[in-house]
MARSERO-294454 format. One record per atom (N, C-alpha, C, O, CB): residue in three letters; atom name; x, y, z. Coordinates in steps of 0.02 Angstrom, whole numbers, plus 50000, padded with zeros to 5 digits. Glycine has a CB too. Layout:
! residues N
  aa at    c1    c2    c3
 ALA CA     X     Y     Z
...
! end
This chain:
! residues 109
  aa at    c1    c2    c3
 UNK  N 49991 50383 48535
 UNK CA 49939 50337 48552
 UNK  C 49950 50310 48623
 UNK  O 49905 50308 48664
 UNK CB 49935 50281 48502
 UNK  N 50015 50288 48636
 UNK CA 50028 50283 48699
 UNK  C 50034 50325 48756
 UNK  O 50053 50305 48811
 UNK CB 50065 50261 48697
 UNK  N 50018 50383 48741
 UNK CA 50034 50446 48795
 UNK  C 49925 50431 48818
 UNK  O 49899 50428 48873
 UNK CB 50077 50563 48738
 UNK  N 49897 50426 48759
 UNK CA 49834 50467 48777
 UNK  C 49806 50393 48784
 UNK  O 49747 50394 48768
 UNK CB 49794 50531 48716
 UNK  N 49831 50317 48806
 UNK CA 49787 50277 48836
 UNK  C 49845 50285 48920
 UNK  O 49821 50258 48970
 UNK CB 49772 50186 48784
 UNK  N 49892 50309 48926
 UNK CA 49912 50309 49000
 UNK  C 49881 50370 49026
 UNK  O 49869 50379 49085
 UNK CB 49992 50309 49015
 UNK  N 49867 50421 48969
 UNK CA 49826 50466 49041
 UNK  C 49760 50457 49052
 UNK  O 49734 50492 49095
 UNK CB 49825 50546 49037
 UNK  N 49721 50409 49016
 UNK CA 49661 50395 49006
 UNK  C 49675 50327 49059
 UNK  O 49618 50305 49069
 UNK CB 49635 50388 48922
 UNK  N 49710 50296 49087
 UNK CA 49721 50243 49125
 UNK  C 49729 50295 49202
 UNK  O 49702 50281 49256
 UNK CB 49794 50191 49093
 UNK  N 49753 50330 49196
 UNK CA 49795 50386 49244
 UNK  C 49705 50436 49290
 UNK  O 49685 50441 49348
 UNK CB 49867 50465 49163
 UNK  N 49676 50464 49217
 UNK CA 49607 50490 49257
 UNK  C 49552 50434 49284
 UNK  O 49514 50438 49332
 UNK CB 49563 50541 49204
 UNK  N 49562 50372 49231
 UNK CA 49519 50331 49263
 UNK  C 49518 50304 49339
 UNK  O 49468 50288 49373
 UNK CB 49520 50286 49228
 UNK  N 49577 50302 49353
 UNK CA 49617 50269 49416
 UNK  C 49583 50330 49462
 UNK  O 49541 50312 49504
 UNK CB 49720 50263 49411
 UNK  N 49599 50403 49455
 UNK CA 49599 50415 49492
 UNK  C 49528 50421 49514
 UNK  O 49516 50427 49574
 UNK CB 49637 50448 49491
 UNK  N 49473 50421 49462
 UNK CA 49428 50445 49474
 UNK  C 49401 50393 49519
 UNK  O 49373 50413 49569
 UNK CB 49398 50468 49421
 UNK  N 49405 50328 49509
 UNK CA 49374 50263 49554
 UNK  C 49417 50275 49625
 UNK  O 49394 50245 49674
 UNK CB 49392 50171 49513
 UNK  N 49474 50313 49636
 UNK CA 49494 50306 49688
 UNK  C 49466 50367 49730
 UNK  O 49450 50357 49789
 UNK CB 49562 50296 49682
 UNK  N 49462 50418 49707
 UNK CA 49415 50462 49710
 UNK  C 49338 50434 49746
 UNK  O 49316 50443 49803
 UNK CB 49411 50484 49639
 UNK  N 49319 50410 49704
 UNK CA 49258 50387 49697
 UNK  C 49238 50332 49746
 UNK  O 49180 50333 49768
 UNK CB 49253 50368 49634
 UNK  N 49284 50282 49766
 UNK CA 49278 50237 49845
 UNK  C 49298 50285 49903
 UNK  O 49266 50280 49955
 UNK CB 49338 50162 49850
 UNK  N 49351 50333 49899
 UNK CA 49354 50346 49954
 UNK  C 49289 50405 49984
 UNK  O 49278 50417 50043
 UNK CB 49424 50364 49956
 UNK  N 49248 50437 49918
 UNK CA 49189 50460 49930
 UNK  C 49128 50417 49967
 UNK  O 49085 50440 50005
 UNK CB 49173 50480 49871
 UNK  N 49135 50344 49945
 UNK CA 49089 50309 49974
 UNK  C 49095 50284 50024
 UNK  O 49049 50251 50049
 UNK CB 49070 50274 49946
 UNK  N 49161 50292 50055
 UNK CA 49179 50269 50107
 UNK  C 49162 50314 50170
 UNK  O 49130 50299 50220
 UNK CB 49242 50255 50098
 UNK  N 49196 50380 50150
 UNK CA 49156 50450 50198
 UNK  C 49090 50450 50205
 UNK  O 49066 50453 50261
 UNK CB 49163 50522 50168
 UNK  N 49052 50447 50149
 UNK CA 48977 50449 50135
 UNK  C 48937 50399 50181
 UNK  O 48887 50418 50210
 UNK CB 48962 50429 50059
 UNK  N 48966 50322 50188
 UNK CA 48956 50262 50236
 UNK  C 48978 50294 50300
 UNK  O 48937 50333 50325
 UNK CB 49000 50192 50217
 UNK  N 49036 50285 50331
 UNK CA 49056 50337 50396
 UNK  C 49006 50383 50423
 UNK  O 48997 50387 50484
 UNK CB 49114 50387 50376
 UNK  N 48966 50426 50373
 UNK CA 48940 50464 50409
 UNK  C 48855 50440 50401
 UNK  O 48805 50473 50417
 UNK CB 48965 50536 50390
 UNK  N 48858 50399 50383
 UNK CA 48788 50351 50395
 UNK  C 48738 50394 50345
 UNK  O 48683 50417 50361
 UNK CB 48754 50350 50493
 UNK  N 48765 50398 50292
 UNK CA 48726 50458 50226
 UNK  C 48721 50386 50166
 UNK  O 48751 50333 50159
 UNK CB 48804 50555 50185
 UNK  N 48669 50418 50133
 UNK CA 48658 50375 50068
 UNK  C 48687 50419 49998
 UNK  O 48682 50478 49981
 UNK CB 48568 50358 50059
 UNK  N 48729 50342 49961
 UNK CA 48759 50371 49898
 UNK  C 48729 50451 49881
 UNK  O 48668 50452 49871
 UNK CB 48741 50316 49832
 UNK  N 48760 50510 49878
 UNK CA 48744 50576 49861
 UNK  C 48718 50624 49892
 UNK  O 48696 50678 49872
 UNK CB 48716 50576 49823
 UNK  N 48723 50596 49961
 UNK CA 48700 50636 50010
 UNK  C 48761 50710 50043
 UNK  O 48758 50765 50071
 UNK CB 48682 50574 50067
 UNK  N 48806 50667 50018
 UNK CA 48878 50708 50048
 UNK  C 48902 50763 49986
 UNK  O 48918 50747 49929
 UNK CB 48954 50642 50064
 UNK  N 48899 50820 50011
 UNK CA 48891 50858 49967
 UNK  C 48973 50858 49937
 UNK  O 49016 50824 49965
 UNK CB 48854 50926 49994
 UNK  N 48988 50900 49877
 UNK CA 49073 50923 49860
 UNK  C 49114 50938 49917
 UNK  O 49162 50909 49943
 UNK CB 49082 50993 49817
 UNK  N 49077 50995 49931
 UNK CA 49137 51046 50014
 UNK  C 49096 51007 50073
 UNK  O 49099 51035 50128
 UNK CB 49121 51178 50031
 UNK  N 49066 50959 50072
 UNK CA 49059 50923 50124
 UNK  C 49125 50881 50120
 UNK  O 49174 50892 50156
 UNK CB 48993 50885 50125
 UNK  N 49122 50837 50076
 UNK CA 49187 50785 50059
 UNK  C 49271 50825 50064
 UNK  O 49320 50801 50093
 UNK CB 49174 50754 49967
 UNK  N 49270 50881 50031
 UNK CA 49318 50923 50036
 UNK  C 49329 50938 50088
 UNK  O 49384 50915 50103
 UNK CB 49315 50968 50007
 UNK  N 49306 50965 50130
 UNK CA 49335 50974 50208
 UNK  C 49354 50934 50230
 UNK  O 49407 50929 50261
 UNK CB 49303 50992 50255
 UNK  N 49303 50882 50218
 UNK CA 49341 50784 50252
 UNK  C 49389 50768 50245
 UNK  O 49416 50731 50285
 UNK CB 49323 50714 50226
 UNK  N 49430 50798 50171
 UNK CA 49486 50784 50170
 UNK  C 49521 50834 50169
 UNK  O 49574 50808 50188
 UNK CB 49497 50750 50132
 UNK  N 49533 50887 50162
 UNK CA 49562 50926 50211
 UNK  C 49579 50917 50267
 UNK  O 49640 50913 50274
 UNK CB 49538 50963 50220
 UNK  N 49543 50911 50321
 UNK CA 49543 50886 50398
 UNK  C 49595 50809 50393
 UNK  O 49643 50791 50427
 UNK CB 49444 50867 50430
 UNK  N 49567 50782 50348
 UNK CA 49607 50722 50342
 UNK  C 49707 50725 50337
 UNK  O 49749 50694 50369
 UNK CB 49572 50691 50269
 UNK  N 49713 50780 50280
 UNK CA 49782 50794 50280
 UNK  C 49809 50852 50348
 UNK  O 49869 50859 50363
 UNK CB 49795 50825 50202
 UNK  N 49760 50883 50377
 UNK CA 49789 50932 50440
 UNK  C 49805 50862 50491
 UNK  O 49858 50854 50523
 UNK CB 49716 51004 50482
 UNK  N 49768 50833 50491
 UNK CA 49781 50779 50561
 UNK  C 49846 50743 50532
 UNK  O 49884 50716 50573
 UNK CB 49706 50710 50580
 UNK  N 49859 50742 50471
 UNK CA 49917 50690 50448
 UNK  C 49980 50719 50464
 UNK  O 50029 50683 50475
 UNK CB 49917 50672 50370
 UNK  N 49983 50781 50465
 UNK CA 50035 50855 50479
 UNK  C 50039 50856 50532
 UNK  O 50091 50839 50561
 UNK CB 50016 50928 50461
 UNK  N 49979 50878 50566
 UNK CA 50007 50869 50643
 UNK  C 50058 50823 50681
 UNK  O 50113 50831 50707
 UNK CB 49958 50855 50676
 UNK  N 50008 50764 50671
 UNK CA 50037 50686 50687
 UNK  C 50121 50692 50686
 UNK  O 50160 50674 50730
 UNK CB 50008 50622 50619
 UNK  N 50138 50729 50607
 UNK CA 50214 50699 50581
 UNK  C 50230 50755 50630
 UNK  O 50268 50742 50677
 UNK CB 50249 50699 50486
 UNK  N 50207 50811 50623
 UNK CA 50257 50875 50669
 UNK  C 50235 50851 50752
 UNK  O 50247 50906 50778
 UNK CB 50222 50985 50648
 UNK  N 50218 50819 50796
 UNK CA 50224 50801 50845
 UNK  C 50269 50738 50833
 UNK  O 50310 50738 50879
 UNK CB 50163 50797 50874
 UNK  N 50278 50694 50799
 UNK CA 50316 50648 50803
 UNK  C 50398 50696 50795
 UNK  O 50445 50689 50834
 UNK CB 50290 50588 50745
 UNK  N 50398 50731 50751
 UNK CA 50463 50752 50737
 UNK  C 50501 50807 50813
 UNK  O 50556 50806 50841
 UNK CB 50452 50798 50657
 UNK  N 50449 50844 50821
 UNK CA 50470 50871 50899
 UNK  C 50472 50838 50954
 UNK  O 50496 50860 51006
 UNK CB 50433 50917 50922
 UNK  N 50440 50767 50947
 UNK CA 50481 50733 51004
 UNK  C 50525 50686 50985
 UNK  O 50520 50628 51007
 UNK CB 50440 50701 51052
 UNK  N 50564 50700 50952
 UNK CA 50636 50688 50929
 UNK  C 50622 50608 50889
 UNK  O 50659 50559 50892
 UNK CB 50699 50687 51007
 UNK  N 50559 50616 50855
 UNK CA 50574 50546 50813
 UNK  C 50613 50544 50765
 UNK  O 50610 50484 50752
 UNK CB 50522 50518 50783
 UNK  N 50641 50562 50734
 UNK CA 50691 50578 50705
 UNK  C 50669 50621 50613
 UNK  O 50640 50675 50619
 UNK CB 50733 50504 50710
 UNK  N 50679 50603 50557
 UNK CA 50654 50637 50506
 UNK  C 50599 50638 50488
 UNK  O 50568 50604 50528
 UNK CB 50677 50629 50465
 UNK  N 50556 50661 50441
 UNK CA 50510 50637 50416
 UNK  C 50507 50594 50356
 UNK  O 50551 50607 50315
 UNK CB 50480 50678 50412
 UNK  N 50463 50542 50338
 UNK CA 50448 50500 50292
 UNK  C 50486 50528 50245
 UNK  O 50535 50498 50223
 UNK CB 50380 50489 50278
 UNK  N 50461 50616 50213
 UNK CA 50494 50638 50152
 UNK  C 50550 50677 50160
 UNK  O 50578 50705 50113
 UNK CB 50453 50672 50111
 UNK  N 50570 50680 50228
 UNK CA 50653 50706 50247
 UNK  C 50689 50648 50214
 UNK  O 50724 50648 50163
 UNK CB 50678 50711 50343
 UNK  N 50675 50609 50249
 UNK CA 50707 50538 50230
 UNK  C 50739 50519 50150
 UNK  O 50797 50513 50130
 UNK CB 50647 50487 50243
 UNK  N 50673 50512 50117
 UNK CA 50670 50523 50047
 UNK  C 50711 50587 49998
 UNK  O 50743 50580 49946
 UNK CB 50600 50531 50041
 UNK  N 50702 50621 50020
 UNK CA 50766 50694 50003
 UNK  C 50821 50674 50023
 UNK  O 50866 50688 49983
 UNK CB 50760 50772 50045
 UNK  N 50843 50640 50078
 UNK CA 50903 50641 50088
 UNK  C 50926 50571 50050
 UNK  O 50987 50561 50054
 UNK CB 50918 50651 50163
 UNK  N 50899 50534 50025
 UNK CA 50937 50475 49993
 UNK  C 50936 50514 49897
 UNK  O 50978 50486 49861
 UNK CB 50879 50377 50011
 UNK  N 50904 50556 49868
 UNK CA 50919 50579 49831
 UNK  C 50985 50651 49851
 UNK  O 51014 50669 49799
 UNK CB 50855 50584 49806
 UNK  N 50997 50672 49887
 UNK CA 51028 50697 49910
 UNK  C 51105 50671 49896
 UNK  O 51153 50699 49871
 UNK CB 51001 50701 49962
 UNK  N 51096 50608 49922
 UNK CA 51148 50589 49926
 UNK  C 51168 50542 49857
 UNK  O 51228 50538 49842
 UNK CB 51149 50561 49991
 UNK  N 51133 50516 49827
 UNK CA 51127 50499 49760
 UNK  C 51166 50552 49707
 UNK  O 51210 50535 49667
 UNK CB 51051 50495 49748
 UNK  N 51137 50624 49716
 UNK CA 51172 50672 49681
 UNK  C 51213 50713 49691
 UNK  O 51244 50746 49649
 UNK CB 51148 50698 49661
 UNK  N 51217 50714 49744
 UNK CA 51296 50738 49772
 UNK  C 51377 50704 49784
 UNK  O 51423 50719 49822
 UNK CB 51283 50755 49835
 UNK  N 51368 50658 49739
 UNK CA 51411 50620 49772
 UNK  C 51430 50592 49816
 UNK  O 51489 50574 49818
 UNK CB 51433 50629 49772
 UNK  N 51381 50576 49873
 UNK CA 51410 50562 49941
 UNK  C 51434 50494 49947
 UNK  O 51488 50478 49920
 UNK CB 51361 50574 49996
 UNK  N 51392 50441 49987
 UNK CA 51419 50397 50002
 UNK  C 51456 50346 49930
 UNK  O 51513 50325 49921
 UNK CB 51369 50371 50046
 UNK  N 51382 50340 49882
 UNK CA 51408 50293 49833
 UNK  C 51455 50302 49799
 UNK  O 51471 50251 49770
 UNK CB 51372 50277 49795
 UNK  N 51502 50368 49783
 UNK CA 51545 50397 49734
 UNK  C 51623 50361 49773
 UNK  O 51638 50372 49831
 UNK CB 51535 50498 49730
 UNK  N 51666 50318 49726
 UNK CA 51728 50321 49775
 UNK  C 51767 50388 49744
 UNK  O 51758 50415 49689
 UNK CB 51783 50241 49772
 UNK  N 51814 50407 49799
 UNK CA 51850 50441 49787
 UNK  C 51925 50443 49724
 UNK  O 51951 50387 49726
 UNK CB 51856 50442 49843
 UNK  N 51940 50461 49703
 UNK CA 51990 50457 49643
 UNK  C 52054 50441 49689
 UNK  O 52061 50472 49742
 UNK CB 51998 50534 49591
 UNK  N 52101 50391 49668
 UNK CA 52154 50382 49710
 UNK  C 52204 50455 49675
 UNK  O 52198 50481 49620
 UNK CB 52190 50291 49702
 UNK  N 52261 50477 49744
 UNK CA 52309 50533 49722
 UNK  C 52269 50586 49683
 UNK  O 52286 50596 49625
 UNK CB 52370 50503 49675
 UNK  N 52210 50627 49710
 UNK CA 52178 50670 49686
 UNK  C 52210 50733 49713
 UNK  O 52198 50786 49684
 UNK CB 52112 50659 49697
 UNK  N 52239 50733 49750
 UNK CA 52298 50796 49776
 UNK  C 52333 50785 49719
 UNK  O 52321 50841 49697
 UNK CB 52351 50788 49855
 UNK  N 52362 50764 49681
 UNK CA 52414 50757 49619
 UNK  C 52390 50789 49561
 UNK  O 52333 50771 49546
 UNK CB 52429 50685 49597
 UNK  N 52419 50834 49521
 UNK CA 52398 50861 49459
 UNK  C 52414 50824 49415
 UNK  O 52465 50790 49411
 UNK CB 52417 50918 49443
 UNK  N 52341 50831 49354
 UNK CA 52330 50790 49306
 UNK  C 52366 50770 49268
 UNK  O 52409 50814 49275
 UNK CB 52297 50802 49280
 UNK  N 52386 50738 49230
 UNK CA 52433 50735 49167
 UNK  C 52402 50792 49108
 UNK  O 52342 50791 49095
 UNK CB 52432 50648 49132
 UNK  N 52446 50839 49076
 UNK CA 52402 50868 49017
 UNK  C 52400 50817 48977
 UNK  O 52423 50761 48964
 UNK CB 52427 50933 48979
 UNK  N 52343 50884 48952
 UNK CA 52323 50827 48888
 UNK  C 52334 50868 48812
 UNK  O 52326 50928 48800
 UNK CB 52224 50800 48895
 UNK  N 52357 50812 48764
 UNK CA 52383 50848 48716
 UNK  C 52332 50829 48667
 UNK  O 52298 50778 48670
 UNK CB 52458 50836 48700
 UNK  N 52328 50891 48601
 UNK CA 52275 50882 48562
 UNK  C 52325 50881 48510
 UNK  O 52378 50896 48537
 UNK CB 52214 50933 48562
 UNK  N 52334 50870 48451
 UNK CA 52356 50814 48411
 UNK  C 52313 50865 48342
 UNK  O 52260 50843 48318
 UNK CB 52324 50716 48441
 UNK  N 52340 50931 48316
 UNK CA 52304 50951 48225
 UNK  C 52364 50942 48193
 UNK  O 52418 50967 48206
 UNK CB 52269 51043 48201
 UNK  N 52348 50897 48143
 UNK CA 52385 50919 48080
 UNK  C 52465 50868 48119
 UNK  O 52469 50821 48159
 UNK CB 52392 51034 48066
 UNK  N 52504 50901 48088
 UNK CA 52549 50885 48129
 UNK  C 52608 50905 48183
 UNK  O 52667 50891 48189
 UNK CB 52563 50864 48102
 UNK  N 52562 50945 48217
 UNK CA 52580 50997 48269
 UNK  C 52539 50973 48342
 UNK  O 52478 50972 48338
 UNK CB 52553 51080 48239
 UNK  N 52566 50956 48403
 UNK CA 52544 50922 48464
 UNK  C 52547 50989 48518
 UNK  O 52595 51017 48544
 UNK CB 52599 50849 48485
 UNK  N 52481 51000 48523
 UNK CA 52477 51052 48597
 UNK  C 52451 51017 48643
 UNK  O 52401 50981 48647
 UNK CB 52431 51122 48597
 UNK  N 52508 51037 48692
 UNK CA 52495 51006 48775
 UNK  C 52467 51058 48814
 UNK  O 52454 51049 48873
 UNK CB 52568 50981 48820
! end
């Protein structure tokens, strides 16, 4: 019951968000509600994400440094690799102590 009111929360959302940013293009281009066709709107945004690409790949070739989602990879990156947050084990050059398993009453190390 709870899966099928979050995806029913999930299409609704998107559809109103959907749905302003249609009326927003539709206003922009000085058109009345339904004037703007599907692959009219579709290209709009298309064009919308090429200019967003560009933008980041000119920022990144002139040495701005990562991108938004470089960035983001690299703090999971480092989250799962152990890097910064992991301390190191003290005397990890040193071999372990065995370990003994204990059947019956017989002890293997």
């Amino acid at each position: 019951m709870g899966l099928r009111k979050a995806m029913g929360i999930l299409v609704f959302s998107t559809q109103a968000v959907i749905g302003y940013d249609y009326f927003i293009q539709t206003r922009d281009a000085n058109l009345s509600w339904g004037d703007l066709s599907a692959t009219d709107y579709g290209t709009i945004v298309q064009e919308r994400f090429a200019r967003a690409r560009a933008r980041e790949a000119t920022r990144l070739a002139d040495g701005g440094g990562t991108s938004v989602w470089g960035e983001a990879a690299s703090y999971g990156k480092r989250l799962f690799s152990g890097g910064e947050q992991v301390a190191e084990a003290p005397g990890a050059e040193e071999a372990p102590p065995p370990v003994c398993i204990r059947r019956g009453n017989v002890a293997d190390c």
